[in-house]
C-alpha positions as a Markdown table, in Angstrom:
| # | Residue | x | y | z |
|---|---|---|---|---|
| 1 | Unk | -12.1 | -6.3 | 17.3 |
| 2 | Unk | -15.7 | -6.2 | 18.1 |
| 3 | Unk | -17.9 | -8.1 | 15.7 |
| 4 | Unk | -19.5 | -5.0 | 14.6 |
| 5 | Unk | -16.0 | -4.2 | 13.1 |
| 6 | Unk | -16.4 | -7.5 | 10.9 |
| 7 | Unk | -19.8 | -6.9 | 9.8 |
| 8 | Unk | -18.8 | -3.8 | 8.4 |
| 9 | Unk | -15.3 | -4.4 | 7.0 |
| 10 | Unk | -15.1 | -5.2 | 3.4 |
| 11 | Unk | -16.0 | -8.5 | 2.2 |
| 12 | Unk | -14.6 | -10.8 | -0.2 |
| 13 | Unk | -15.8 | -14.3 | -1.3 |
| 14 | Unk | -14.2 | -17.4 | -3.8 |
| 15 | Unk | -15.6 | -15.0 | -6.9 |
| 16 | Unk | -12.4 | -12.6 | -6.1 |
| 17 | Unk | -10.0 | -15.4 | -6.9 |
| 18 | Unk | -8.2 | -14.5 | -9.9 |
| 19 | Unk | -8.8 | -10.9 | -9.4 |
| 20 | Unk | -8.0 | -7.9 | -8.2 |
| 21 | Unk | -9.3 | -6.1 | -5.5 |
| 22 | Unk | -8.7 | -2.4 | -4.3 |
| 23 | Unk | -8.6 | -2.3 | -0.6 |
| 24 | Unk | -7.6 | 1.1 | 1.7 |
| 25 | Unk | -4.3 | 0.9 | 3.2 |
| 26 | Unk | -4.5 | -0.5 | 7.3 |
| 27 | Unk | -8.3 | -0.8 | 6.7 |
| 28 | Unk | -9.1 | -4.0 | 7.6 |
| 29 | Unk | -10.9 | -6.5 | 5.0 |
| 30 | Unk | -12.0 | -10.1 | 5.3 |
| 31 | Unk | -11.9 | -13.2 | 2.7 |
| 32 | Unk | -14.4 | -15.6 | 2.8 |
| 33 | Unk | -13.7 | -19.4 | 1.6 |
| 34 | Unk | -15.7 | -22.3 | 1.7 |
| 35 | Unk | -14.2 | -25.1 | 3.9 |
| 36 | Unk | -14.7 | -28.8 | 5.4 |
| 37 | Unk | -12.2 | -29.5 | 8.1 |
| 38 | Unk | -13.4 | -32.7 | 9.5 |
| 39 | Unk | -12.7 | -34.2 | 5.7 |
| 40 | Unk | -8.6 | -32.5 | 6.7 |
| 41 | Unk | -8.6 | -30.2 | 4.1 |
| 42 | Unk | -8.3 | -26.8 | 5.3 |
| 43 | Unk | -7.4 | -23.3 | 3.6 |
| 44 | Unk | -3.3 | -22.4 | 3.9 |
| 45 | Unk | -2.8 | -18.9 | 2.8 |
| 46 | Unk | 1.1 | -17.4 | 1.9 |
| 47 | Unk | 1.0 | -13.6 | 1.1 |
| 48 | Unk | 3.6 | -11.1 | 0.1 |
| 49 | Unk | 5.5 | -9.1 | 3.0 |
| 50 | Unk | 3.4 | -5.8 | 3.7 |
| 51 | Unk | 0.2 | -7.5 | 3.7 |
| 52 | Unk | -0.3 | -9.2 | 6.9 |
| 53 | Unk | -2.9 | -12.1 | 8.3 |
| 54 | Unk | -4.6 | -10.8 | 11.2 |
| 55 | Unk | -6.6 | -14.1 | 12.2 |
| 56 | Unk | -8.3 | -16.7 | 10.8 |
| 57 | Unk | -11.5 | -18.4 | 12.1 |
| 58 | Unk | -13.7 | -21.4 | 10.9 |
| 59 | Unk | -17.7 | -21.4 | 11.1 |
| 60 | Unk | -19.9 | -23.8 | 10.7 |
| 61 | Unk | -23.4 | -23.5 | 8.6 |
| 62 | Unk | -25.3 | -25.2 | 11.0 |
| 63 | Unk | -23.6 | -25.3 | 14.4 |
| 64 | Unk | -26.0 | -28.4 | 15.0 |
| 65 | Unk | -25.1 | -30.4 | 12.3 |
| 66 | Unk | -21.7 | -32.7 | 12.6 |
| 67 | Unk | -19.8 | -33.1 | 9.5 |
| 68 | Unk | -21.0 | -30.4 | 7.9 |
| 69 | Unk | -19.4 | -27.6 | 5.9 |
| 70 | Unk | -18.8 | -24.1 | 6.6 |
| 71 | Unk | -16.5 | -20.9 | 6.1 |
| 72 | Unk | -12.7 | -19.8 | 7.3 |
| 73 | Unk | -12.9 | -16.1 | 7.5 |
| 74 | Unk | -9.5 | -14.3 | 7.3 |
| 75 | Unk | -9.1 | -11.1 | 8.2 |
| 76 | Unk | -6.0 | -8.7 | 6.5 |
| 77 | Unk | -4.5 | -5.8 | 6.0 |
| 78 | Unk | -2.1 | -3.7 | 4.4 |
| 79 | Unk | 0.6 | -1.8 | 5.7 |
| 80 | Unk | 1.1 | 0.8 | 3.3 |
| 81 | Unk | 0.4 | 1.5 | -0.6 |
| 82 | Unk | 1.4 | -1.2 | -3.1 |
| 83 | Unk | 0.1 | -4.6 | -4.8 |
| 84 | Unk | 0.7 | -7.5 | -3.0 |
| 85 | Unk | -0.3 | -11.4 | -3.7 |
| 86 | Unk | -2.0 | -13.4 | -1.9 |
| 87 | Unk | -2.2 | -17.2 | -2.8 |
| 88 | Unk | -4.2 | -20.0 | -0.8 |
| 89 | Unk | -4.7 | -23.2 | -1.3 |
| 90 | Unk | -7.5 | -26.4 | 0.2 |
| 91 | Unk | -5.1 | -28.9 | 1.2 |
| 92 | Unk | -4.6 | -31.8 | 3.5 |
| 93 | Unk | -1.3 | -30.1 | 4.8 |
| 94 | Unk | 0.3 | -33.8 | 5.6 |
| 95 | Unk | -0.2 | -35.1 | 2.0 |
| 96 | Unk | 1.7 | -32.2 | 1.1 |
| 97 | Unk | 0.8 | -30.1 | -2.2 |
| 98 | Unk | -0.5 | -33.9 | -4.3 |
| 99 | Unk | -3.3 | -33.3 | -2.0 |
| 100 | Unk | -4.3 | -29.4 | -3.2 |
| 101 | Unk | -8.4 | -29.5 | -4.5 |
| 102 | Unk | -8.6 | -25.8 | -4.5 |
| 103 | Unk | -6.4 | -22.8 | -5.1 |
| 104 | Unk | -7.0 | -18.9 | -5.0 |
| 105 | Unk | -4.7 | -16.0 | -5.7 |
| 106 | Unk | -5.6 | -12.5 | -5.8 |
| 107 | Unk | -3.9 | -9.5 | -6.3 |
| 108 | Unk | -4.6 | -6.7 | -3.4 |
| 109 | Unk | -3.8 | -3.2 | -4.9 |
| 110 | Unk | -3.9 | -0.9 | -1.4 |
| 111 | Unk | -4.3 | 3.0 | -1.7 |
């Protein structure tokens, strides 16, 4: 997928937690969430069969600047009509759930 393909795939950012969001069936979209990994806590995201992870990435703000926050970008898709859940949470995945700051679930209705 070329990054053209990202810039214009739909968007979401933290603001859709707790919503719902109408997304076009096996058109790609992308959710955007605030993260920190070099403090361990990274997103996990669980969602319901027929709406698949394609990748996730992590960016920095400032490429020059250690320490420093940035975004994991993950990109999905449905694979036909419905309303599926997804659910993430900002964890440090070896503290197990105790260690949870942040949590997101949205329902994705696909037509």
């Amino acid at each position: 997928m070329s990054i053209l393909s990202f810039i214009s795939m739909l968007s979401f950012m933290s603001s859709a937690c707790g919503t719902t969001i109408n997304v076009t069936v096996r058109e790609p979209f992308t959710l955007l969430l605030e993260e920190n990994p070099t403090t361990g806590y990274r997103w996990n995201i669980d969602v319901d069969t027929g709406l698949e992870v394609i990748s996730s990435e992590y960016a920095r703000n400032n490429p020059t600047r250690i320490g420093g926050g940035g975004v994991r970008r993950f990109v999905l898709l449905t694979d036909k009509a419905g309303e599926y859940k997804l659910r993430a949470k900002l964890w440090r995945q070896w503290l197990g759930d105790s260690s949870t700051t942040k949590r997101c679930e949205i329902t994705v209705r696909s037509t």
